[in-house]
N, C-alpha and C positions, 0 to 999 in steps of 0.2 A: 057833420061830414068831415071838418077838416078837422075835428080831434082826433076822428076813426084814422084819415090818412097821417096824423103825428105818432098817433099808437103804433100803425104798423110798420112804418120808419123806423122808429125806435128800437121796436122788435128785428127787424132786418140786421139793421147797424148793429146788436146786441150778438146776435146769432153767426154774421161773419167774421165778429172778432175770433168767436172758438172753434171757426173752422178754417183759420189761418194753415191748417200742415204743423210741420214738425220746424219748430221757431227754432233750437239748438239743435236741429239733426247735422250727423258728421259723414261725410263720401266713406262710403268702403276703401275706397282708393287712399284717403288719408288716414288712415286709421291702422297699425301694427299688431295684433294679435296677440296677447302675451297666453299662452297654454301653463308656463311653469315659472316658479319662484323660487330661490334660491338666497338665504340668510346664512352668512359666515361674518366670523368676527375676525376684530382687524387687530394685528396682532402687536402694534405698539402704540395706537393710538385709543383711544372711543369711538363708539360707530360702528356702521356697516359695511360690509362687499354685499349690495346687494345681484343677485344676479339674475338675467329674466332669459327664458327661454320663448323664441318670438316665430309663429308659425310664416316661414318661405311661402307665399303665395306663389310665387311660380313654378317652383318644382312641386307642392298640392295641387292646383290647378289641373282636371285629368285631359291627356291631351293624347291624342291619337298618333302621332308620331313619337320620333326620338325619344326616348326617357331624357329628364334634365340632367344633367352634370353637376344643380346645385344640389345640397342639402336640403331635406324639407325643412327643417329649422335652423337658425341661428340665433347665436347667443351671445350678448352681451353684456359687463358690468359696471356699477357706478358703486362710489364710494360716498359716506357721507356721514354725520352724524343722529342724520333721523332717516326714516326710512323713505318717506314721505322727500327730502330732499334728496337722496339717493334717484326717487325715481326718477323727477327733474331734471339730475343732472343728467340723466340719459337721452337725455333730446338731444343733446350735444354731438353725441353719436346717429343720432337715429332722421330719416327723411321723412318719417311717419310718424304722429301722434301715435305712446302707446295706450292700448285698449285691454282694458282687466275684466270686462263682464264676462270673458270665456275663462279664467284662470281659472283651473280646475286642481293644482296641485302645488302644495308649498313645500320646500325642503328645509331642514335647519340642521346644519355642520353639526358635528361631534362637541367640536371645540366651544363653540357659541353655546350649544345644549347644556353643557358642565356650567360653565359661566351666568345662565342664566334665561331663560326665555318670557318672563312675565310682562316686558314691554314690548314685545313682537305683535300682536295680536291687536291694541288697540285704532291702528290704522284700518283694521276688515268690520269695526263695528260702525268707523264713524265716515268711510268710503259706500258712495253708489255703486263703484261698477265693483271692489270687492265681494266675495260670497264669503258666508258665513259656513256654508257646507263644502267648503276646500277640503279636500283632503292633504294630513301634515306628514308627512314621514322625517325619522332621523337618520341621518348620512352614516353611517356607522362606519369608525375609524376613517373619519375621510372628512371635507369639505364638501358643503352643497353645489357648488360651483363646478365641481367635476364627477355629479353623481348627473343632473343637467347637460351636460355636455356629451353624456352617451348616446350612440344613436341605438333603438331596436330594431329586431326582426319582427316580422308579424305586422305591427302597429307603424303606420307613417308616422304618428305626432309622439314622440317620446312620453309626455306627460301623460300622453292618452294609457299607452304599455304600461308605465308607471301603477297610472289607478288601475288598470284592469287587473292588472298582478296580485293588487292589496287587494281587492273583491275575488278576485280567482282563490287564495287562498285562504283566504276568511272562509270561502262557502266551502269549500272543500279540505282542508287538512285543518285548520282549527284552532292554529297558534299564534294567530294575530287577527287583527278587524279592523275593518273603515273606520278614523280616527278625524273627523272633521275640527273645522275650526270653532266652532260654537262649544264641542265636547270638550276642548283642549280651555276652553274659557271657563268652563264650568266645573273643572278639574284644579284650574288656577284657586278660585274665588269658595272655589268647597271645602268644607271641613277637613280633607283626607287628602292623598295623594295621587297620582295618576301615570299613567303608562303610554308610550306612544310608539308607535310600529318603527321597525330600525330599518332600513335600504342598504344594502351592501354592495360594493365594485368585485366581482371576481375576472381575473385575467389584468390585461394590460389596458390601464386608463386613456392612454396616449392612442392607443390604437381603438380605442372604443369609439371614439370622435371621429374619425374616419369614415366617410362614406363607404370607401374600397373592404371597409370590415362587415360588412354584408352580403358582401358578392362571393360567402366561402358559407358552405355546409355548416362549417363549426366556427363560430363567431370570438376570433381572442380577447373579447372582453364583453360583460354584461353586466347583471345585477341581479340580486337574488332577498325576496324578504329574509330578515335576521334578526329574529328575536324583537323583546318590547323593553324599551328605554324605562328605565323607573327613575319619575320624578318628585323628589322632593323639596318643599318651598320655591317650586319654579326652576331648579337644577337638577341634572342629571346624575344621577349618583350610581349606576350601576345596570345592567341587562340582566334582565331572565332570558333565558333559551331553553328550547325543548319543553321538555314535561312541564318544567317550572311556568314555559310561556303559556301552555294547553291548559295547565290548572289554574292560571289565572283567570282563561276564560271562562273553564266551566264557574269557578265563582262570582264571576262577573254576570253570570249568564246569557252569555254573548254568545256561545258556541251555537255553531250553525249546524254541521255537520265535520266527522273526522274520520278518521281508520285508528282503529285498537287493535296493536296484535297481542294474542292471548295464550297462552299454554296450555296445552295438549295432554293426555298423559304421559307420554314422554319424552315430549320433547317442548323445548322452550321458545315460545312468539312466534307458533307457525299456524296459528289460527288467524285470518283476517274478518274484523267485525268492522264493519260498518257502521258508525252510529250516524244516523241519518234524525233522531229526536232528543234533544237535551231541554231540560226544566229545570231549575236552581232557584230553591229559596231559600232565603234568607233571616235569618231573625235576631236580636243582639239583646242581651239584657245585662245586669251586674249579678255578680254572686262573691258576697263578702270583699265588696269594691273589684272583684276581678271580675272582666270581660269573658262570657261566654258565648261563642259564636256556634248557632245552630242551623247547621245546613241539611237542606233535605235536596235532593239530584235523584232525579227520575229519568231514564235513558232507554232507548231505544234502537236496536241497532239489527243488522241481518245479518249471514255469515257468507262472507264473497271468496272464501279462499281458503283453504285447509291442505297441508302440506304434510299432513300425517293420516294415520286410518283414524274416522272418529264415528260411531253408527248414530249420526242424528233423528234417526225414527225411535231413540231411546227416549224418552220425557228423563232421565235420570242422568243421560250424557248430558241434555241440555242447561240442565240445573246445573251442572259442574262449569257450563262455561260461562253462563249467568252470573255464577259466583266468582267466575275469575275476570270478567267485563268488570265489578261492581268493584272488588280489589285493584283493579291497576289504575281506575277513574281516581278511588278513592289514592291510591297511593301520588298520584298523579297533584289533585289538590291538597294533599298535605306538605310536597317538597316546598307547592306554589306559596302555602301559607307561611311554612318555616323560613323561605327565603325572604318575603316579606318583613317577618317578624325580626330575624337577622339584623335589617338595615333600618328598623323601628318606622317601618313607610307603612302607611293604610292607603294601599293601593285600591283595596278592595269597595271602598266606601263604606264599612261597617261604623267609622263615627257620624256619616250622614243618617245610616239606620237608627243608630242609638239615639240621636236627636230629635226621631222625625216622630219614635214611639215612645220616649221615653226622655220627656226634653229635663225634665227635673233631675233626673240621673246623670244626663248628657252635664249638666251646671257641674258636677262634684268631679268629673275626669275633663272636661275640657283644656286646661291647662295643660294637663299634663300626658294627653291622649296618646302619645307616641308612644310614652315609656309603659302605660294603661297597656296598648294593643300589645306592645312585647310580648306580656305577659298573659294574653289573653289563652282559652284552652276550644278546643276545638271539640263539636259535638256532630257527629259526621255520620249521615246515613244513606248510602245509594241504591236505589234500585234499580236495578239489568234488567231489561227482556231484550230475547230474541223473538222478534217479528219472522224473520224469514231463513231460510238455508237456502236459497236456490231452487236451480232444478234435480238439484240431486240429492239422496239421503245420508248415502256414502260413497265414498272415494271409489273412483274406478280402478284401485290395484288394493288389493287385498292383503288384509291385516299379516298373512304370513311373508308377505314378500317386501316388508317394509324395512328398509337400509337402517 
């Protein structure tokens, strides 16, 4: 009997150690909220301006009277040589412990980008409250510290506006994609080179920071996606924009969805297609040491807009704009390829292809893969459908009365 009672003593004593509660939990009340990050370099020392953007619990907070007077956010910054002391020193400033498990968005300056970024990242692999699914954007001609400091319409939390933007666009027009911090690591440490979404200021920065710049129909300052940063060995050597940005995706096969405008027979890019289905593959082999890169693109799209007379109950009009869908895609991924090939960057990952099928081959170009890819030739085949017209077959004003 007095075993039985030392056993279940035991047991007790065992059982209330692990339901002690939360032994390092921290008060909401002490704790500052970082939503945004913000890496700029410092322009005559080493180090960083890091900057954090730190959600306003009181003007968030929803409240049935008065709107607050404050900012939903405020921002602050520390310098330092690591990043990790940077944050640190920000307690200097702050009444609050800051708190990074909501950080949902990282910025990195222009300047810092060219410079270099392969040491930025190792603090999000080896931090808790870090995510590795941050999304990263590049400041374009600007500093991160005053891309940060804008406020939006729409969205209370700035950082929040930020990511919906880069998801807003990705699904819909097609020239840029969620660009997390793991993808950006894996871009570092991979065979090739990599791309990262650009953030632009249009209007007045000074007034962007402004509460009173929201209280107007038309906002003097915001931001706008811009193009995708092309990085080589961790530095930023240049932007695609437009076509060259879209045909990055479709080779990447990333594209989500986009609008193609198309030519009519008489007139030019006043057909609007819809491509609502993209499929891109891939394939890399050698041919007398030269790279040949074999893509196959399957698309899908419907017709939302026609700005001329076109009788789509034709099977033979359809085919004509099938052919001109499959033309502009293709024209589209070839400026993307040439521009690449231009700056000897394998944006695309075609030497992690070559490696993954063909690693004996990968041994004889690896060295020298950049000047390899220059030189590589391009074997390009797309396929168009149109899925849908609408509700209509033809235009409601008639082939005779067309301006």
């Amino acid at each position: 009997m007095r075993t039985k009672l030392i056993g279940l003593l035991t047991l007790y004593l065992g059982v209330s150690v692990l339901l002690t509660g939360c032994w390092n939990s921290r008060e909401l009340n002490d704790l500052a909220i970082v939503s945004g990050i913000g890496m700029d370099k410092l322009d005559d020392e080493d180090g960083y301006r890091v900057t954090f953007q730190i959600i306003n619990p009181t003007s968030s907070a929803p409240s049935t009277g008065a709107s607050s007077s404050q900012p939903p956010v405020m921002v602050i910054s520390s310098t330092d040589r690591t990043i990790f002391g940077a944050l640190r020193k920000a307690s200097r400033r702050m009444t609050r412990q800051l708190f990074f498990a909501h950080t949902q968005l990282m910025i990195v300056g222009e300047p810092l980008a060219r410079s270099g970024i392969n040491n930025l990242f190792d603090i999000f692999e080896r931090s808790h409250e870090l995510r590795l699914n941050t999304t990263v954007l590049i400041a374009k001609n600007s500093d991160a510290a005053s891309v940060l400091k804008l406020l939006t319409a729409l969205e209370t939390q700035p950082s929040t506006g930020l990511v919906k933007k880069t998801q807003n666009t990705s699904r819909v027009w097609g020239e840029n994609r969620r660009i997390g911090v793991f993808e950006v690591i894996n871009g570092i440490t991979g065979e090739g080179d990599f791309t990262i979404n650009g953030i632009q200021i249009i209007g007045s920065a000074e007034e962007g920071k402004k509460k009173s710049s929201l209280e107007q129909t038309e906002a003097p300052a915001g931001s706008i996606m811009s193009g995708l940063g092309v990085f080589k060995n961790g530095k930023l050597i240049s932007w695609l924009n437009g076509p060259e940005s879209r045909g990055t995706q479709w080779l990447l096969d990333k594209l989500e969805e986009t609008s193609v405008n198309i030519d009519s027979l008489d007139r030019n890019k006043d057909i609007s297609v819809n491509v609502f289905y993209s499929k891109t593959s891939v394939k890399v082999d050698l041919q007398e040491g030269k790279p040949v890169f074999h893509i196959h693109i399957r698309e899908e799209g419907s017709i939302n807009e026609a700005g001329s007379f076109v009788d789509l109950s034709k099977e033979e009009e359809l085919e004509k704009l099938k052919k001109e869908l499959a033309e502009q895609t293709a024209s589209e991924v070839k400026m993307a390829l040439k521009a690449a090939q231009e700056k000897r960057s394998d944006i695309f990952n075609f030497g992690n292809e070559l490696k993954r099928t063909h690693p004996e081959l990968w041994k004889t170009v690896k060295k020298d893969w950049n000047s390899v890819f220059a030189e590589g030739e391009l074997d390009l085949q797309v396929d168009a459908y149109i899925r849908g017209t609408g509700m209509r077959l033809k235009p409601y004003f008639p082939v005779e009365k067309r301006e």
